[in-house]
C-alpha positions as CSV (number, residue, x, y, z in Angstrom):
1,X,-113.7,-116.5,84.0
2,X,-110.8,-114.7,82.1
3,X,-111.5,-111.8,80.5
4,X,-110.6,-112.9,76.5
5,X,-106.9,-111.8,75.0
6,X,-107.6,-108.6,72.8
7,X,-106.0,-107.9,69.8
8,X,-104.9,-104.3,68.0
9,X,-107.3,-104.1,65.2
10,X,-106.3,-104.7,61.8
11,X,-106.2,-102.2,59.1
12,X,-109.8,-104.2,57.7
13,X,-111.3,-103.0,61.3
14,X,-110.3,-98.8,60.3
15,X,-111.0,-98.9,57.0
16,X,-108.8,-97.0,53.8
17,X,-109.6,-93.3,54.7
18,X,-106.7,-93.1,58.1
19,X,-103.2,-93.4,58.4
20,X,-100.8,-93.8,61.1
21,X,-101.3,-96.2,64.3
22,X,-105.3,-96.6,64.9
23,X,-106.8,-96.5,68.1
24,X,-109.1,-99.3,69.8
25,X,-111.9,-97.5,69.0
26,X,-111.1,-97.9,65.2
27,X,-110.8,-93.9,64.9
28,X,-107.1,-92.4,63.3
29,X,-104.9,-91.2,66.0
30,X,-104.7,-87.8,67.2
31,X,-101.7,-85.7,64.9
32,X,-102.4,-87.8,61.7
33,X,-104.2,-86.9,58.6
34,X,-107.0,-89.0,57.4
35,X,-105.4,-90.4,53.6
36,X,-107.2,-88.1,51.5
37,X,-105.9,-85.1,52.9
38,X,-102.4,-86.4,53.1
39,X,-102.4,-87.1,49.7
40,X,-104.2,-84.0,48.8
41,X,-101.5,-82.8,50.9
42,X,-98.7,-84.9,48.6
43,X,-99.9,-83.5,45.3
44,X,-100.0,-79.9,46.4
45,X,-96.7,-80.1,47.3
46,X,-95.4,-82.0,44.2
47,X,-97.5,-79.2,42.2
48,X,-95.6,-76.5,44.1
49,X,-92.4,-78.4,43.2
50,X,-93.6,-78.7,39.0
51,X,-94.1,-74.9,39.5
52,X,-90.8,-73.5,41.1
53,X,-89.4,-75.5,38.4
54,X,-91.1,-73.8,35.4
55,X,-90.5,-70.7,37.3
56,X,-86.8,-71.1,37.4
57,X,-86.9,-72.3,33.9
58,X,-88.8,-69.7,32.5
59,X,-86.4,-67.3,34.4
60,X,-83.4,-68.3,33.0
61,X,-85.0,-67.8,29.6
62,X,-85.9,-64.5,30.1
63,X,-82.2,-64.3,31.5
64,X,-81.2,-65.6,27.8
65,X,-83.3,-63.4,26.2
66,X,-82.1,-60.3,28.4
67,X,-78.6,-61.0,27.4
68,X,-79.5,-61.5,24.0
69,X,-81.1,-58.3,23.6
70,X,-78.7,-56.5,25.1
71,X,-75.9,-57.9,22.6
72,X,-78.3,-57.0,19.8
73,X,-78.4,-53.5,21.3
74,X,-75.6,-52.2,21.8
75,X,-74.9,-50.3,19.8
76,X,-77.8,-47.8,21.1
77,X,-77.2,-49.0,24.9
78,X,-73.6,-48.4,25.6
79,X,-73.9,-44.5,24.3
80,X,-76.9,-44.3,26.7
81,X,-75.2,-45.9,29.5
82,X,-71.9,-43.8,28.9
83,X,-74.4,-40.6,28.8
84,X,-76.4,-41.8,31.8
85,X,-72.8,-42.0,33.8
86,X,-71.6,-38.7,32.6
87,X,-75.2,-36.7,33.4
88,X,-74.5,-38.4,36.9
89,X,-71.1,-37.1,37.6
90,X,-71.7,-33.8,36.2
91,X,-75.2,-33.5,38.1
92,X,-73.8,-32.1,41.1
93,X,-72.0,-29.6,39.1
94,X,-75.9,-28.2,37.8
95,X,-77.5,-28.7,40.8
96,X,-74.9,-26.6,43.0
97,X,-74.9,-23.9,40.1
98,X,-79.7,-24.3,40.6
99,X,-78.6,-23.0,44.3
100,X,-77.0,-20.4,43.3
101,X,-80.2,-19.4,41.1
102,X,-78.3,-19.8,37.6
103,X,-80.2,-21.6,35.2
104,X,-80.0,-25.6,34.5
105,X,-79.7,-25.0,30.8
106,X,-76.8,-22.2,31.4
107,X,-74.7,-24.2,33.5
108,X,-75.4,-27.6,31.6
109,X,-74.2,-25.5,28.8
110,X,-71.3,-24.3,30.1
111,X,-70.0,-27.5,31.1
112,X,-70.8,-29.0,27.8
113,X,-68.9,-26.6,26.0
114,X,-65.9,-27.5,28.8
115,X,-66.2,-31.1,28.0
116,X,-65.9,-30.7,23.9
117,X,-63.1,-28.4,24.0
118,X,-61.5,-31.0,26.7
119,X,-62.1,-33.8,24.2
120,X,-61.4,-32.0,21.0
121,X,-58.3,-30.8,22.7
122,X,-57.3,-34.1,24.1
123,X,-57.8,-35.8,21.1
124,X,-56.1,-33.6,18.9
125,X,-52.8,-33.8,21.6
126,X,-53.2,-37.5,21.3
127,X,-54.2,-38.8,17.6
128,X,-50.5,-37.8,16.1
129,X,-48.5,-39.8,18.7
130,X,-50.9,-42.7,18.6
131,X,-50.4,-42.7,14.9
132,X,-46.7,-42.0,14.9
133,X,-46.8,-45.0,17.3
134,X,-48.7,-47.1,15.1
135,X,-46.6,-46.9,11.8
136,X,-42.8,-46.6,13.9
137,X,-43.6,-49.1,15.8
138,X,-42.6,-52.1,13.3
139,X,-39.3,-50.2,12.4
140,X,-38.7,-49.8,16.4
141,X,-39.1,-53.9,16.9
142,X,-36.8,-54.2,14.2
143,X,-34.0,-52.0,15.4
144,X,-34.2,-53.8,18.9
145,X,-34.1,-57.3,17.9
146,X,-30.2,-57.2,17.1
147,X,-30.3,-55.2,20.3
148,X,-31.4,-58.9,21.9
149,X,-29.4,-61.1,19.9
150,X,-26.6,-62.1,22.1
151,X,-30.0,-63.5,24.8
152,X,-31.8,-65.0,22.0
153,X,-28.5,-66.6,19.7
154,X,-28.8,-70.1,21.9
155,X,-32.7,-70.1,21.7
156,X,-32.8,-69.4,18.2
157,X,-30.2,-71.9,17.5
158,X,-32.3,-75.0,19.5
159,X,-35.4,-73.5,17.7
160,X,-33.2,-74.5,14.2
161,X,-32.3,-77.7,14.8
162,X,-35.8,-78.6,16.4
163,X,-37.1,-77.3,13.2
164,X,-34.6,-78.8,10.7
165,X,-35.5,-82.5,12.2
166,X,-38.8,-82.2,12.3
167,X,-39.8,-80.4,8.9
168,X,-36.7,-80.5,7.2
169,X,-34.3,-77.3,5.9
170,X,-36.6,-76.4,3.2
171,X,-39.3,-75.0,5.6
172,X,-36.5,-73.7,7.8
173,X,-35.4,-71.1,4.5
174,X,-38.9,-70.5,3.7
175,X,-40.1,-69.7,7.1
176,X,-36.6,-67.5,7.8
177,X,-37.5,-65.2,4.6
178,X,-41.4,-64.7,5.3
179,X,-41.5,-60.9,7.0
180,X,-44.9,-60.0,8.9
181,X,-46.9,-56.8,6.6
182,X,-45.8,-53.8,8.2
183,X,-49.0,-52.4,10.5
184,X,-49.8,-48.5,8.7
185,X,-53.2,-46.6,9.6
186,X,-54.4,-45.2,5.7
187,X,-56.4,-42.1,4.9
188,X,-59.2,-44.1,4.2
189,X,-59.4,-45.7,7.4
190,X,-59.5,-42.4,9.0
191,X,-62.2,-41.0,6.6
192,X,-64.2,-44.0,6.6
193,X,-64.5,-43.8,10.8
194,X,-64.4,-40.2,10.8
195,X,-68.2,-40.1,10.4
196,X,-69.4,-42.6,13.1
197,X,-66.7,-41.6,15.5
198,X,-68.5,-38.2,15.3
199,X,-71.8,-39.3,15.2
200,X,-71.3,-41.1,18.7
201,X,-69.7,-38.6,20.6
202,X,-72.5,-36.0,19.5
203,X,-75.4,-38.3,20.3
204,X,-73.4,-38.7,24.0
205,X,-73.2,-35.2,23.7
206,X,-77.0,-34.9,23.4
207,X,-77.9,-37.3,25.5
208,X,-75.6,-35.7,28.4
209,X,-77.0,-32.2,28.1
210,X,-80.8,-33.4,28.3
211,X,-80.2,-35.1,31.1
212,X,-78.5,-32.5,32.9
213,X,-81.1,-29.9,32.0
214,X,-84.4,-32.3,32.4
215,X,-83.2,-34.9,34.6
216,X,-84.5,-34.3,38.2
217,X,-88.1,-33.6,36.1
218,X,-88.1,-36.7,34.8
219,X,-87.4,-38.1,38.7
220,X,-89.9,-35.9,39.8
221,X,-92.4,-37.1,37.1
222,X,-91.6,-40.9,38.2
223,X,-92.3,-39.9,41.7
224,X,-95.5,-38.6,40.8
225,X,-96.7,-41.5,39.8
226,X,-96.2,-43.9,42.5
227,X,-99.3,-44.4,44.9
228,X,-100.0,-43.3,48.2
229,X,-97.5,-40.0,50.0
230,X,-95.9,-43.1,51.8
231,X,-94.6,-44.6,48.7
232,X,-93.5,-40.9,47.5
233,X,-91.5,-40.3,50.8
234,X,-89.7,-43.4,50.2
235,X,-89.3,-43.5,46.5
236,X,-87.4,-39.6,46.8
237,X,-85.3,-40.9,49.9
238,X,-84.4,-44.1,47.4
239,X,-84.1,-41.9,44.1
240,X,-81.9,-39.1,46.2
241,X,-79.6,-41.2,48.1
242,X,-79.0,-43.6,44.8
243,X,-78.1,-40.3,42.7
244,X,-75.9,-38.7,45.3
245,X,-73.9,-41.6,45.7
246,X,-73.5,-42.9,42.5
247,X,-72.3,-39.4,41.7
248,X,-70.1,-39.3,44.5
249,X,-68.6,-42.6,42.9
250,X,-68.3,-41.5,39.9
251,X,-66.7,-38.0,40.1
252,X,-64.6,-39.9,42.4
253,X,-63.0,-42.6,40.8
254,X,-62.8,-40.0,37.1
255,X,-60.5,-37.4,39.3
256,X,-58.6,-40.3,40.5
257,X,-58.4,-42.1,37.7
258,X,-57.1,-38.8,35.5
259,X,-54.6,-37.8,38.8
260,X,-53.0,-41.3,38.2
261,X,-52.9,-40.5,34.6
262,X,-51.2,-37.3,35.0
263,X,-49.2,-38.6,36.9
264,X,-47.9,-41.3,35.2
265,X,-47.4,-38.5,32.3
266,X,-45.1,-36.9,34.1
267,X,-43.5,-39.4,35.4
268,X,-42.6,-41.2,31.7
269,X,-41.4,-37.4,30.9
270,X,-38.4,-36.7,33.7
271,X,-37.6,-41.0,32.5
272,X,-37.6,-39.4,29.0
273,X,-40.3,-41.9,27.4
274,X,-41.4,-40.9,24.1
275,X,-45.1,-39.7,24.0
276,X,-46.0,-39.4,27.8
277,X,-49.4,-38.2,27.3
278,X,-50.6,-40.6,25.1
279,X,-49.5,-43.8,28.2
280,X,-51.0,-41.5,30.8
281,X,-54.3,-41.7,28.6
282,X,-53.9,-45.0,28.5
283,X,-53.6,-45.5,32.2
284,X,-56.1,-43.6,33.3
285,X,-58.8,-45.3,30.8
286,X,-57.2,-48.5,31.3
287,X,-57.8,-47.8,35.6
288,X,-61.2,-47.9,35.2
289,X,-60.6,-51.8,34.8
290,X,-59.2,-52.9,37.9
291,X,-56.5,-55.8,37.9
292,X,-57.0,-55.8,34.3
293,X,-56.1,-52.5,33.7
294,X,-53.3,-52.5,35.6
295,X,-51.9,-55.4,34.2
296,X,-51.9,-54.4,30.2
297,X,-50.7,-50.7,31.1
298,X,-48.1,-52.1,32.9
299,X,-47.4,-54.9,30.0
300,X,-47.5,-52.2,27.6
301,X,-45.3,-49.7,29.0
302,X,-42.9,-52.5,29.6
303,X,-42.9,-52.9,25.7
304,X,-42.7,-49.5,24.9
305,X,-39.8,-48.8,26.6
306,X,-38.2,-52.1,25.7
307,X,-38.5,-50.6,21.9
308,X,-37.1,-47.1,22.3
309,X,-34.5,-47.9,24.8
310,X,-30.7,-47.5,23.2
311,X,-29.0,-50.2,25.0
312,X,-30.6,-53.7,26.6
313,X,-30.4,-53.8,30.3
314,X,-32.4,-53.5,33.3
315,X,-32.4,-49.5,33.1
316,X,-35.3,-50.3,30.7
317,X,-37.5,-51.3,33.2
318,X,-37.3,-48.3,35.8
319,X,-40.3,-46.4,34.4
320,X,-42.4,-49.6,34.6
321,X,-41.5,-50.7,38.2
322,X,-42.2,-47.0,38.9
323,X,-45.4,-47.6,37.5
324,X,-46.4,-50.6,39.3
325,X,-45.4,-49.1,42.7
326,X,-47.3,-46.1,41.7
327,X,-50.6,-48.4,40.9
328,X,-50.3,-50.1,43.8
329,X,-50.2,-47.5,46.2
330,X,-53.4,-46.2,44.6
331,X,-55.3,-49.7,44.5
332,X,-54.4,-50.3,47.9
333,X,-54.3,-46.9,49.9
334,X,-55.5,-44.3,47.8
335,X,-59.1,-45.6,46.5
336,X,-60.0,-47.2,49.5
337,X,-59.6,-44.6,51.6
338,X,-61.4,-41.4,49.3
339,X,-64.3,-43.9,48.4
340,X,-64.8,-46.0,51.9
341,X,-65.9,-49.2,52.7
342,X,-69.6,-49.3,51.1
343,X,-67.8,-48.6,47.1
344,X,-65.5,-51.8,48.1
345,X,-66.1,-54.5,46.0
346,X,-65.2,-58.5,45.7
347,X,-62.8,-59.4,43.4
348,X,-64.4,-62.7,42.7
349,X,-67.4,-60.4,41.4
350,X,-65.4,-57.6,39.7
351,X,-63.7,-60.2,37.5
352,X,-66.9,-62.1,37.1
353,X,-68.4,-58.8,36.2
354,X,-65.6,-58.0,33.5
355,X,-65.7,-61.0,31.6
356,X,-69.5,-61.1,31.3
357,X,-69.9,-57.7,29.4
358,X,-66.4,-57.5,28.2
359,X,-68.0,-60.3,25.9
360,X,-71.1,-58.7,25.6
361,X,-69.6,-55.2,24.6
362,X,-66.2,-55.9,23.7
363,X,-63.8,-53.1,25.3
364,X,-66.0,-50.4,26.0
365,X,-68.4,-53.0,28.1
366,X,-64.9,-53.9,30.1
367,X,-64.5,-50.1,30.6
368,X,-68.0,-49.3,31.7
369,X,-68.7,-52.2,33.7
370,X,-67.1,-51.7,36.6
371,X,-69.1,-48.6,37.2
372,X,-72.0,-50.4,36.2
373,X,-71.6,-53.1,38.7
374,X,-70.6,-50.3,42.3
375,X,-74.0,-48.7,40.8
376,X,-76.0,-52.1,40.3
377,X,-74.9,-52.4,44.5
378,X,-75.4,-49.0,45.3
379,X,-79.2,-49.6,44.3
380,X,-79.3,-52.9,45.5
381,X,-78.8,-51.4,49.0
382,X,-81.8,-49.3,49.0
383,X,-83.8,-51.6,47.4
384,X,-84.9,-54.4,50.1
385,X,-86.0,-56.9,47.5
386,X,-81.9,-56.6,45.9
387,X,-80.3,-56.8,49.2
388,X,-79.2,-60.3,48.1
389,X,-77.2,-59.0,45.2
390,X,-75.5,-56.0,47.7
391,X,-74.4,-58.8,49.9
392,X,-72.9,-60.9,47.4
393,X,-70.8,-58.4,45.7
394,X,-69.4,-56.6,48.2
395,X,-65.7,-57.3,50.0
């Protein structure tokens, strides 16, 4: 007699609690879940997706918020930050003056008193040109056009007859006679800023000197702190190595940045430009803006000596091809080569960087956040948890 055909069992014969393929004994296979875990499984996971979403939700709101808050600010965060920058630089200064057992306070002092006669001198050399600029510089614009008008007869001409067919030659006269209000710096302007210009520079001031004097007690006071001699070893390798080389960086790029400006000084004197000093200010603020810096010093001086050239030819432009050359070399030999591979920086993320707080802080964010961002990385490199943000940056 035949032994009778069997037949899998049907999903009746193992019941609702298994998944996957059954075996004959009606029992779930070996690998697969029975259905209550897998869909105890199922939820946790969906759970876990509901909550990376609220946490990436809730962290770009506290990114809003951040940004916010710093826009509302900063007015008392960009003196900090400019303080912060300048205790760094001038920290090595203090602490190779503690070695040679002279007082923090006497050599912060000392340098203090260096840095306000620098300023007070600079400015003082500067503010006359810059308003002598300011007030000739309408009159210069108008004694160059005629200069131009053998180039700009034809386009001027076209521009007419556009005009006269489109509007008619009544707006033609009236928009021929209308003259732009000539650009003039009153005395009330400079009394009303007098104040608050003040006001800033000493509370930089301030800020500077304590943190020369008191600075590596409040590190030492962080590091105190912190848990366990472990954590203290590493948290004085991190806080040492971060100062040293964001000082390094900084005293860095300001002697480079003030070389280029001198000279570019002297250069604009032997092509006998009118106020050197004030464009080799310019340039050497304007260098702490990569690309962007370069660009408007080089537009500007182009203008400049456009206006107080005496004839219209190509003789103009020597200074600002000089210029150019001049940047150039120092962009691409110069500060690589003094500041080495780990200060080089993506120009994807320097731009990206530039835009972000030159709207946040107008122009003093653009000036300051260059440093901020070879600083952010510096950090970032010590810190395991910010590795991410040291790879992205970086060239």
């Amino acid at each position: 007699m035949s032994e009778p055909e069997r037949f899998p069992p049907s999903a009746d014969v193992v019941g609702d609690d298994s998944v996957g393929p059954p075996t004959p004994s009606g029992e779930v296979a070996p690998g697969y879940p029975p259905r209550p875990l897998a869909r105890g499984l199922q939820t946790t996971r969906g759970m876990r997706r509901h909550l990376r979403a609220i946490r990436l939700l809730l962290n770009v709101m506290l990114f809003l918020a951040l940004m916010y808050t710093i826009t509302l600010t900063k007015a008392l965060l960009i003196p900090l930050v400019l303080a912060a920058f300048l205790g760094l630089a001038l920290n090595p200064i203090v602490a190779a003056g503690a070695r040679f057992h002279l007082p923090r306070w006497l050599t912060a002092s000392v340098l203090m008193i260096g840095l306000i006669v620098g300023i007070g001198s600079g400015v003082g050399l500067l503010a006359q040109p810059a308003i002598g600029w300011f007030h000739g510089a309408p009159a210069a614009i108008r004694s160059f056009v005629p200069k131009l008008r053998s180039l700009t007869q034809p386009l001027e001409a076209a521009n007419r007859a556009t005009q006269t067919l489109v509007s008619g030659s009544n707006s033609v006269r009236a928009s021929t006679t209308g003259q732009p209000a000539p650009m003039s710096i009153s005395a009330w302007d400079v009394v009303s800023t007098t104040p608050k210009v003040l006001a800033a520079v000493l509370s930089v001031m301030l800020l500077v000197f304590f943190f020369l004097i008191y600075g590596d007690t409040m590190l030492r006071r962080l590091v105190e702190i912190t848990p366990g001699f472990a954590y203290k070893r590493h948290a004085v390798t991190i806080v040492r190595g971060i100062q040293t080389e964001v000082s390094r960086y900084l005293l860095t790029a300001l002697l480079i940045n003030a070389s280029l400006g001198a000279l570019t000084a002297g250069m604009l004197w032997l092509y006998k430009v009118p106020d050197p000093l004030l464009w080799g200010a310019v340039a050497m603020f304007a260098n702490f803006i990569p690309y962007v810096g370069a660009i408007v010093t080089t537009t500007l001086l182009a203008v400049v000596c456009m206006l107080y050239a005496s004839d219209a030819s190509l003789n103009v432009f020597l200074p600002v091809l000089t210029f150019a050359g001049i940047v150039a070399v120092e962009g691409n030999l110069i500060t690589p080569m003094i500041q080495g591979a780990s200060m080089r920086l993506s120009p994807i993320a320097i731009l990206l960087w530039l835009l972000v707080w030159g709207w946040l802080w107008g122009i003093p964010g653009a000036l300051l956040a260059v440093p901020m961002l070879t600083c952010t990385k510096l950090i970032a490199q010590r810190v395991r948890s910010w590795h991410w943000f040291a790879v992205i940056v970086q060239r």
